[in-house]
KOLRO-749085 format. One record per residue (C-alpha): residue number from 1; x, y, z. Coordinates in pm, 1 decimal. Example, Ala and Ser with C-alpha at 12.3 -4.5 7.8 and 13.67 -1.06 7.14 Angstrom:
BEGIN
 dolum     east    north       up
     1   1230.0   -450.0    780.0
     2   1367.0   -106.0    714.0
END
This chain:
BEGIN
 dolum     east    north       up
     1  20496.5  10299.0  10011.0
     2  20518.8   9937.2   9989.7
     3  20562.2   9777.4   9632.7
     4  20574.4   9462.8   9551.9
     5  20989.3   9498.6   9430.9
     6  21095.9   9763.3   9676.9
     7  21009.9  10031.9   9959.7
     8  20977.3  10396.9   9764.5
     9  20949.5  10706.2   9909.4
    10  20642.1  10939.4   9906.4
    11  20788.0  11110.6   9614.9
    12  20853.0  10830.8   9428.2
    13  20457.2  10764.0   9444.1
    14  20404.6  11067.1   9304.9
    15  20624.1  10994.7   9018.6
    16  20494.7  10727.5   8964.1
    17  20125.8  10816.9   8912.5
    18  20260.7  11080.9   8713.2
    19  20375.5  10878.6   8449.1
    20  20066.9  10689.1   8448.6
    21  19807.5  10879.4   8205.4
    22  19460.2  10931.2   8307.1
    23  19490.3  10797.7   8643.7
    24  19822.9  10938.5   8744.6
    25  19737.9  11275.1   8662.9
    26  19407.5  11227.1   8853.8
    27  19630.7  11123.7   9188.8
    28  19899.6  11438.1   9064.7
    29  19614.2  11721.2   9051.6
    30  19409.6  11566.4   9373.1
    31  19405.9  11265.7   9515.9
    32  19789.2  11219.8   9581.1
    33  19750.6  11593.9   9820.8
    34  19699.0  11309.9  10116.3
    35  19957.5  11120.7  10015.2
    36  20207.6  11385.1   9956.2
    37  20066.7  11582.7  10260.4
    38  20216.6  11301.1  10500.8
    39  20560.1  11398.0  10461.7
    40  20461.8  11694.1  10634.9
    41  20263.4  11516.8  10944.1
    42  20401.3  11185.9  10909.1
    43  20539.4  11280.0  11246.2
    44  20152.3  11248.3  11415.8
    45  19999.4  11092.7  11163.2
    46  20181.0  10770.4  11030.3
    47  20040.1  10624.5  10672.8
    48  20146.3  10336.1  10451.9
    49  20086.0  10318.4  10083.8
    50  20039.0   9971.2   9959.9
    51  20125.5   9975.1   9561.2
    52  20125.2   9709.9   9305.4
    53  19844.1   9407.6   9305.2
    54  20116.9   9153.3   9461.7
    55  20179.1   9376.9   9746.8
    56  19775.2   9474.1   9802.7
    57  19713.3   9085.4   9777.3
    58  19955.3   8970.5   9988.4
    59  19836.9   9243.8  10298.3
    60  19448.6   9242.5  10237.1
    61  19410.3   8824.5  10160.8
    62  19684.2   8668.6  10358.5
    63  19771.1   8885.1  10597.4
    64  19381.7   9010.1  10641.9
    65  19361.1   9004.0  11056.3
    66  19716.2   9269.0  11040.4
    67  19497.3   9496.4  10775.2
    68  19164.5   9414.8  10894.0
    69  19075.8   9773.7  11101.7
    70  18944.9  10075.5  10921.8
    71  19154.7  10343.2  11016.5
    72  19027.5  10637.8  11204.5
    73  18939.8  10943.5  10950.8
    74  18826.8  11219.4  11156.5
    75  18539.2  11322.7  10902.9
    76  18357.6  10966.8  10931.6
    77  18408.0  10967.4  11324.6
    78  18232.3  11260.7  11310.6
    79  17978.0  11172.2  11097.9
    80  17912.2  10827.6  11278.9
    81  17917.8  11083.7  11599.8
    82  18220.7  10845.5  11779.5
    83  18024.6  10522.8  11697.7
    84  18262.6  10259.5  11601.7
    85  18053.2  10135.3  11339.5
    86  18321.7   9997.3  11165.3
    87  18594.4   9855.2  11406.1
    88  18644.7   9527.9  11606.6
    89  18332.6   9335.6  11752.4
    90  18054.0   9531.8  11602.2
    91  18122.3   9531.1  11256.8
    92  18137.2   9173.0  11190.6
    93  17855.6   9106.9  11346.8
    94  17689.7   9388.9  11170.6
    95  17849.6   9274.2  10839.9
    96  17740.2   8885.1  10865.8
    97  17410.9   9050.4  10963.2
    98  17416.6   9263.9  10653.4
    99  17565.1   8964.1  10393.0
   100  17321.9   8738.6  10569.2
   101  16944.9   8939.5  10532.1
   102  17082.8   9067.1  10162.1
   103  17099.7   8749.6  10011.9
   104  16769.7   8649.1  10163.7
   105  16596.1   8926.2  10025.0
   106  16764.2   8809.1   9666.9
   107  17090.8   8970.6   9613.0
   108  17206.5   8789.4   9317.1
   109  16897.0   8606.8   9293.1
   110  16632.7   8592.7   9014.7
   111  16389.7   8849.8   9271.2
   112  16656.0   9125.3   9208.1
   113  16718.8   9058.4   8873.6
   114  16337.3   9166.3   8796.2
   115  16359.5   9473.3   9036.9
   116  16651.5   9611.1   8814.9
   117  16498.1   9522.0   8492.9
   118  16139.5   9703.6   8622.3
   119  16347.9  10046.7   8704.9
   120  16578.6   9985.8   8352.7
   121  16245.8  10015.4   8218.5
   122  16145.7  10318.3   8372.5
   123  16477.0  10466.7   8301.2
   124  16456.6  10384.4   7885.9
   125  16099.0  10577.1   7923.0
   126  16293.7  10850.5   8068.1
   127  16554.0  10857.9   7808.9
   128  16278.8  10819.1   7533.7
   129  16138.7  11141.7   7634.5
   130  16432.5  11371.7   7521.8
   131  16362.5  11195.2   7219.2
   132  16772.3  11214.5   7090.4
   133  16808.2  11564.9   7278.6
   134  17096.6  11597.7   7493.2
   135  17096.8  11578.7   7870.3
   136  17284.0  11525.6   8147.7
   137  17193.9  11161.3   8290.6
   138  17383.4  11258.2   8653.6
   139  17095.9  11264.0   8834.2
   140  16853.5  10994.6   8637.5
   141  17090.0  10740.0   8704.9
   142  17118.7  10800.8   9046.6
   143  16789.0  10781.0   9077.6
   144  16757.1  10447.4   8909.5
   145  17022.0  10292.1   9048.7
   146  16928.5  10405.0   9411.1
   147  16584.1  10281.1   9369.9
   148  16723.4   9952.2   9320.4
   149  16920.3   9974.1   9658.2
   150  16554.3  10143.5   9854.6
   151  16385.8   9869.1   9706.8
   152  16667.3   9645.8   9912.1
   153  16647.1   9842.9  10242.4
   154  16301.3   9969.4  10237.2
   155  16137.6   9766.5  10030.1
   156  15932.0  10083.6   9753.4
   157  16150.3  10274.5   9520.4
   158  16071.9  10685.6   9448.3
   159  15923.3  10853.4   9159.5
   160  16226.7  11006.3   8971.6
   161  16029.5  11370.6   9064.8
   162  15963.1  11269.7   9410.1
   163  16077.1  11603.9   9592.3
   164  16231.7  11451.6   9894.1
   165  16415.6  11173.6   9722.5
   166  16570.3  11412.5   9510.8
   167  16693.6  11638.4   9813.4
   168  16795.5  11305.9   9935.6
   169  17020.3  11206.5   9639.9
   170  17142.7  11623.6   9601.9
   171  17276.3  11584.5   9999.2
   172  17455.9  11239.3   9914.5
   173  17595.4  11352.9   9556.7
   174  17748.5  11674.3   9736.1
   175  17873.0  11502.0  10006.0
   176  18067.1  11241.6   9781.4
   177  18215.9  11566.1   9611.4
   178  18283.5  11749.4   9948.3
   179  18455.1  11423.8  10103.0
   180  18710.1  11447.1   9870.0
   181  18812.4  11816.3   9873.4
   182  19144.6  11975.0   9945.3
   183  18899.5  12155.5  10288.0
   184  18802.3  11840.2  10425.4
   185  19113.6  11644.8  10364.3
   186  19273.7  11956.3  10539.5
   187  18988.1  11906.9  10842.6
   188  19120.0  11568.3  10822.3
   189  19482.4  11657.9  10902.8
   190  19337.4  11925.8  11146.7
   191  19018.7  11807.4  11293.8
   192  19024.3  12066.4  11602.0
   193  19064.0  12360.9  11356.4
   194  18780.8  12293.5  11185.5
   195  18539.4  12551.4  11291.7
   196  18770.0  12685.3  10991.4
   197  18661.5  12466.2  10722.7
   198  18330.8  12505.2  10578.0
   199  18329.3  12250.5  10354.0
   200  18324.7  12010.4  10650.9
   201  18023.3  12168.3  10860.2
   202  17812.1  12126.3  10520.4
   203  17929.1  11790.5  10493.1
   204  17815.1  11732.9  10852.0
   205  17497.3  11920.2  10821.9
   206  17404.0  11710.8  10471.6
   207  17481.8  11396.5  10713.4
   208  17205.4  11523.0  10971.7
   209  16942.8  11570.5  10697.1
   210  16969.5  11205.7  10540.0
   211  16980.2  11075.7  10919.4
   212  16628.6  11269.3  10952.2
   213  16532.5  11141.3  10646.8
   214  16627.3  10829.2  10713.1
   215  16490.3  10807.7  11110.1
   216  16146.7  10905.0  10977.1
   217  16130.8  10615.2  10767.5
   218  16236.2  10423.0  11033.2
   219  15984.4  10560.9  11260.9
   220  15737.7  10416.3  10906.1
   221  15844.5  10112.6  10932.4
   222  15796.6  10071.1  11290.9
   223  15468.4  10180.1  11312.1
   224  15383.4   9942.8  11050.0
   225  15581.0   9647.4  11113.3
   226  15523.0   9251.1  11088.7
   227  15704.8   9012.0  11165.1
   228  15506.5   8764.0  10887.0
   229  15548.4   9071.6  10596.6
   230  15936.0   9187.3  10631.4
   231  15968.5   9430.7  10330.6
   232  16329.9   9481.4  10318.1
   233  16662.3   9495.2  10514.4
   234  16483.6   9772.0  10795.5
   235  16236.9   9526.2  10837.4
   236  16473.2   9233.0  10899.5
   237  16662.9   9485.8  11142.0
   238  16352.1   9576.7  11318.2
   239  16258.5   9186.3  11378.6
   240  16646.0   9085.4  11484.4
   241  16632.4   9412.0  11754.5
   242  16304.8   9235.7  11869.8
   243  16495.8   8956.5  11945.3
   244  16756.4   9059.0  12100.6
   245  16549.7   9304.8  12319.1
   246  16656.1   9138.6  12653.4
   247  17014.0   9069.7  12578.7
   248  17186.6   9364.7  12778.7
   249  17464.1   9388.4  12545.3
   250  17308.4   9367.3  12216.5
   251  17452.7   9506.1  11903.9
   252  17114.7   9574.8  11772.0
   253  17094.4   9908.4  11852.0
   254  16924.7  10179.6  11686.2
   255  17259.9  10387.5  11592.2
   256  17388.7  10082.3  11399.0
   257  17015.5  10040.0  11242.7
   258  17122.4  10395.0  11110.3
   259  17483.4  10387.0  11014.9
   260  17418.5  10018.9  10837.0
   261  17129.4  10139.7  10645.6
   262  17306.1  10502.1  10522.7
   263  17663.4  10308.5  10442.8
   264  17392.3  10042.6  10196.4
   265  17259.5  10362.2  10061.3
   266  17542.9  10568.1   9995.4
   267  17727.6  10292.7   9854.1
   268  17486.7  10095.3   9645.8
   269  17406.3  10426.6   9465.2
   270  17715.3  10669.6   9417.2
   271  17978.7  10435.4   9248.1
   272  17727.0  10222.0   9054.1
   273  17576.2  10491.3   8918.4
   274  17931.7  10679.9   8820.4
   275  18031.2  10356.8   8656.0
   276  17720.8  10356.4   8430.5
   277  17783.2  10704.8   8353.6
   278  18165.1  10634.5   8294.1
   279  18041.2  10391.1   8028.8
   280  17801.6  10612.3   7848.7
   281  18069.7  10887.7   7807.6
   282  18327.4  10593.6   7675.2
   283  18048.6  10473.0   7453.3
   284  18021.5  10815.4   7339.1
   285  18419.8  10860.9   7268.4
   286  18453.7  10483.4   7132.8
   287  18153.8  10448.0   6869.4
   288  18297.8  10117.9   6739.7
   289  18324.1   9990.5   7043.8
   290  17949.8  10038.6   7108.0
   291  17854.0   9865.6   6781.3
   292  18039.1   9600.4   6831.1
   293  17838.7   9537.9   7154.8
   294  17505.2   9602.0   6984.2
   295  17598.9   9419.3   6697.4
   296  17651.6   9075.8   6965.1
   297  17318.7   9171.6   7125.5
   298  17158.5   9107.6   6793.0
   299  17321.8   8786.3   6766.7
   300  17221.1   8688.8   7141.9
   301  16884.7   8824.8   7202.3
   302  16557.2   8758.9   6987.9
   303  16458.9   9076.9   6850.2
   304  16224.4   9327.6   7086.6
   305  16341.4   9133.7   7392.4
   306  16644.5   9303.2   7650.4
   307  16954.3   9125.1   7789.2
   308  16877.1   8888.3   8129.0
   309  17171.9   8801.0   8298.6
   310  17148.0   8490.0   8162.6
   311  17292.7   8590.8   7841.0
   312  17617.6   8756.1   8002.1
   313  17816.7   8384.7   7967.5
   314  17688.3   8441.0   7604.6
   315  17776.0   8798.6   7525.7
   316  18174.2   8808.0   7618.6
   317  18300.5   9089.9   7420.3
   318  17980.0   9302.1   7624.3
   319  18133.5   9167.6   7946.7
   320  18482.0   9279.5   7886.6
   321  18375.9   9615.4   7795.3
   322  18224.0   9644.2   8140.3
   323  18520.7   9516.3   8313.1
   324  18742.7   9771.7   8134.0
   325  18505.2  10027.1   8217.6
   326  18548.7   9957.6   8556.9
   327  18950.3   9955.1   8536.6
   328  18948.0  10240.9   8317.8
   329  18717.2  10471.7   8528.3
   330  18878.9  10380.7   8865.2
   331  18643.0  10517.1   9044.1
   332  18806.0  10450.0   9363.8
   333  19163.6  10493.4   9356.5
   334  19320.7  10494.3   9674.0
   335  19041.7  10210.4   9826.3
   336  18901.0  10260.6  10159.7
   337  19165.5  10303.7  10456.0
   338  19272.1  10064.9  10667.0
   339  19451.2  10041.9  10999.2
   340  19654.2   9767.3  11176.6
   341  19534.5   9653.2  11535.1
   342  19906.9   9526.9  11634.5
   343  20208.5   9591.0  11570.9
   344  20290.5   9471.0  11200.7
   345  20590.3   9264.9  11001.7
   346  20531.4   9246.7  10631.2
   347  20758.0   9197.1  10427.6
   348  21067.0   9276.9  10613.0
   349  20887.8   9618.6  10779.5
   350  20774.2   9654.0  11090.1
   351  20418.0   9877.7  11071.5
   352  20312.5   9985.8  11424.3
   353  19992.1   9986.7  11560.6
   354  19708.3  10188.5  11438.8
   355  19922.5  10333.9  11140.7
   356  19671.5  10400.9  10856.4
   357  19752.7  10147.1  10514.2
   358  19640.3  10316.7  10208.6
   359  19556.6  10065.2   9951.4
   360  19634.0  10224.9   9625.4
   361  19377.1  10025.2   9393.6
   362  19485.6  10217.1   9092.1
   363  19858.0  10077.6   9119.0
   364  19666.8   9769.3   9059.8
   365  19409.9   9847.5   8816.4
   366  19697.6  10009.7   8617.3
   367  20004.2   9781.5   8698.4
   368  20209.5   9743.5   8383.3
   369  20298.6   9373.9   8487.6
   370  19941.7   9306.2   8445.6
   371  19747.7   9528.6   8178.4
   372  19883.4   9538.1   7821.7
   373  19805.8   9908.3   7798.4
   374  19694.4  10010.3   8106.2
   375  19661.3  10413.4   8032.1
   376  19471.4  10291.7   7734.3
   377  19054.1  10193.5   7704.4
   378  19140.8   9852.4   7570.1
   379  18800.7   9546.5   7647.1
   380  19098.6   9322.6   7473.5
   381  19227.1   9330.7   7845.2
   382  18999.0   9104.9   7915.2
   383  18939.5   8901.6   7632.1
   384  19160.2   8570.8   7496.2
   385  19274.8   8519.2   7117.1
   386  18955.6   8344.2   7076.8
   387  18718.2   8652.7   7187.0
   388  18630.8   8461.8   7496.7
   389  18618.5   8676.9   7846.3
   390  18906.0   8564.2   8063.5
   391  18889.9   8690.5   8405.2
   392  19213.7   8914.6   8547.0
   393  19373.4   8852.4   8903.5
   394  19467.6   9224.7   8942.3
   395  19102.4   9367.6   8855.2
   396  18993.8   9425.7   9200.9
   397  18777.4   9780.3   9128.9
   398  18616.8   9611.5   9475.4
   399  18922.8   9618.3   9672.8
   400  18939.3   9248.2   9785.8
   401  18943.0   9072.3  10154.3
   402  18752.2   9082.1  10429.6
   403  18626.0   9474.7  10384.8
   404  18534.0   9403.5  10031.2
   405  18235.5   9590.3   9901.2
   406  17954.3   9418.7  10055.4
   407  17765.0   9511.0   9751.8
   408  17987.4   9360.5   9470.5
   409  17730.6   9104.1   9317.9
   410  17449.6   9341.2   9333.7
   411  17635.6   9622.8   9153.0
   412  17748.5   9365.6   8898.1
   413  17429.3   9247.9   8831.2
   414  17318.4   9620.3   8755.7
   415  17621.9   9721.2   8581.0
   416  17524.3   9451.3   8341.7
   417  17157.1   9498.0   8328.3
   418  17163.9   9892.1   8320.1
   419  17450.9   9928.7   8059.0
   420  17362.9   9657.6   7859.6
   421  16999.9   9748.0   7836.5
   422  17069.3  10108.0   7782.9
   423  17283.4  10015.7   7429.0
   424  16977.3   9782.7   7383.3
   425  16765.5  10073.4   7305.7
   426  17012.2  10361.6   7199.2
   427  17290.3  10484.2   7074.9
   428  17481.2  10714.9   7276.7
   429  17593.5  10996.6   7044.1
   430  17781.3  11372.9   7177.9
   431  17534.9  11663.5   7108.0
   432  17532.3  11820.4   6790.9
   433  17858.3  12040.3   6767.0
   434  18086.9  11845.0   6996.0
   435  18337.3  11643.5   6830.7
   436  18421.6  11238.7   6992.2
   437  18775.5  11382.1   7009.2
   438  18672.4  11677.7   7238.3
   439  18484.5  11485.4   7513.9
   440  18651.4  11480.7   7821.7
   441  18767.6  11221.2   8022.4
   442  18945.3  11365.6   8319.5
   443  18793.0  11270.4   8615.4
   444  18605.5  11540.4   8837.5
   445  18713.7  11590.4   9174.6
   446  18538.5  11403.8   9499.6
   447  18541.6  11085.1   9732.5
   448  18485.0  10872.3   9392.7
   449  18612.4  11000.2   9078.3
   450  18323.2  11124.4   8853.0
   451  18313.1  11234.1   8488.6
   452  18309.5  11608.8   8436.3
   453  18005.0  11742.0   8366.9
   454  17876.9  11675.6   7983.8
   455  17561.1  11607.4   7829.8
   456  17463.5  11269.4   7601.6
   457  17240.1  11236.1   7329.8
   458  17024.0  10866.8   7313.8
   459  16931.6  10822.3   6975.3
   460  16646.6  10510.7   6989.0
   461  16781.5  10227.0   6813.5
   462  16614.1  10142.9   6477.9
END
């Protein structure tokens, strides 16, 4: 593990989480098996833990052509069926592609802002109908938010009871979970075993049901196309294959039409989502907290009217609480993988080639040199003497560098929208019987780390 101070030794990682609350025992009852398991197969399998924001800085911003491979998970080749959809050549020309046709179809533009506020407003109609009853919101707000991300690709969102985009949302959800179990991880260490491993083969059967899904609305779009009416990001695709339909090496092909369009799916609605739900629960546990953000709506917004992102420069103590969610839920700890294409010296060690580099973005979402109480739900994190927001170097729930989420402003303009305009309309309250102090906030296990399983009760403002 590299550190910013020193190099430590896999079982000084684990120590380390271990002493780190919430988060630590998370990577102690889990998510630390991987790390811990490579002092068994380090031999065939090298890994290196990046730990502390200075060190994942340092490696992923100015050293970002060393780190700048995704390293080769057995599980994803096989889902991506060998394609390297993420390595060298073809992925950045599919990411400047991807960058590129989402900001033209509005990513952090006014046209989005109105296609998240439309499906908050389905969502508080949803909400209404329990009428203060509890429920789970799991699967509401993955519908919402994914809607937001098929209005994006596809350009239509889904009834909430539409029968195949609910199968489609089960197969993602229980993927995320799978994709993170001790089975796969194990398939990971032993992919030619894993006729063994069942959790895999579901995994890999889910993966061929959204591709169906998926190629049939392809097949939609096709059929339908033009070139003077592009709906979405397929659309845009479509035309861009068009034009490249002579080139004899184009990258335009109909497997990376595919594997872009199910990575923009699976991301933009799985950790959004989570993070919403994340902040219900904390509303939930932290009452005060929540008034205090209701109590600076009613000082920012004219009565009967919901937040804009306009008012988020005027509603700081709102904005922090969203940031600390974020930190606080950690939703993905160890980052995404990478890999080094050479032969690496950072920082007095040499890294071979095509070692895997773990960055660990809870060392820096919970780094002591950074975060007053980091095992601690605390929006004063990110908030001066003053009560203005103040923006923190080592709050990177994104992972930062060139394979930063591609998705980063359009998740933060939901996360704002969505939670905001949830506490607009209710207050989130632990059904009758359950006391603040008994909900739970350990973190469920899976590929992102998810609340447990509770229900919430949305009592309509008055």
């Amino acid at each position: 593990m590299l550190r910013s101070d020193s190099c430590c030794s896999l079982a000084a990682l684990r120590q380390h989480l271990e002493t780190r609350g919430r988060a630590g025992r998370v990577f102690a009852g889990w998510k630390l098996a991987r790390v811990a398991a490579a002092s068994v197969w380090v031999q065939v399998w090298k890994a290196v833990v990046l730990a502390g924001y200075e060190t994942i800085k340092d490696a992923l911003l100015n050293h970002a052509d060393e780190f700048g491979e995704r390293a080769e998970i057995p599980i994803f080749r096989k889902m991506t069926q060998g394609n390297a959809f993420s390595h060298g050549e073809l992925w950045k020309v599919m990411r400047r592609f991807t960058l590129s046709t989402l900001r033209d179809f509005g990513m952090g533009r006014r046209t989005i802002e109105v296609r998240i506020l439309e499906e908050l407003n389905s969502l508080v109609k949803y909400f209404e109908s329990y009428q203060g009853k509890p429920f789970d919101t799991k699967m509401i707000l993955n519908n919402a938010v994914s809607n937001v991300i098929c209005s994006i690709l596809f350009g239509e969102r889904f009834e909430y009871d539409d029968p195949a985009f609910l199968t489609l949302l089960k197969l993602l959800n229980e993927n995320t979970k799978l994709l993170g179990s001790p089975m796969v991880l194990l398939y990971n260490f032993y992919p030619s075993l894993g006729f063994l491993f069942g959790a895999s083969r579901t995994v890999l059967q889910n993966i061929n049901e959204l591709n169906a899904f998926l190629q049939k609305l392809f097949q939609e779009h096709k059929e339908e196309f033009n070139e003077n009416n592009l709906t979405g990001f397929v659309d845009a695709f479509l035309m861009k294959q068009q034009q490249e339909s002579k080139k004899p090496h184009t990258m335009f092909h109909n497997e990376s039409l595919l594997f872009s369009t199910l990575d923009l799916f699976a991301a933009g609605t799985e950790t959004t989502s989570t993070t919403v739900r994340w902040g219900l629960l904390l509303m939930m546990k932290y009452p005060e907290i929540q008034r205090k953000i209701q109590e600076e709506m009613n000082h920012v917004i004219e009565p009967g009217e919901m937040p804009k992102l306009e008012d988020r420069k005027k509603m700081p103590y709102t904005d922090a609480v969203i940031h600390e969610i974020q930190r606080f839920a950690n939703i993905v700890p160890m980052g995404v993988s990478r890999a080094t294409p050479t032969d690496v010296n950072f920082r007095g060690y040499v890294i071979p080639k095509g070692t895997e580099v773990i960055p660990l973005l809870t060392s820096a979402l919970n780094d002591e040199l950074h975060w007053k109480t980091p095992d601690q739900f605390n929006p004063s994190h990110f908030l001066d003497a003053d009560g203005n927001f103040i923006r923190r170097e080592a709050f990177i729930p994104f992972s930062i560098g060139r394979r930063a989420c591609v998705g980063e402003g359009l998740a933060k303009m939901e996360l704002f929208l969505f939670f905001a305009g949830l506490l607009r309309k209710f207050v989130f309250q632990a059904p009758p019987g359950v006391d603040k102090s008994d909900l739970d906030l350990t973190a469920d296990v899976g590929f992102t780390l998810n609340p447990m399983p509770h229900l919430v009760c949305a009592v309509p403002c008055e």
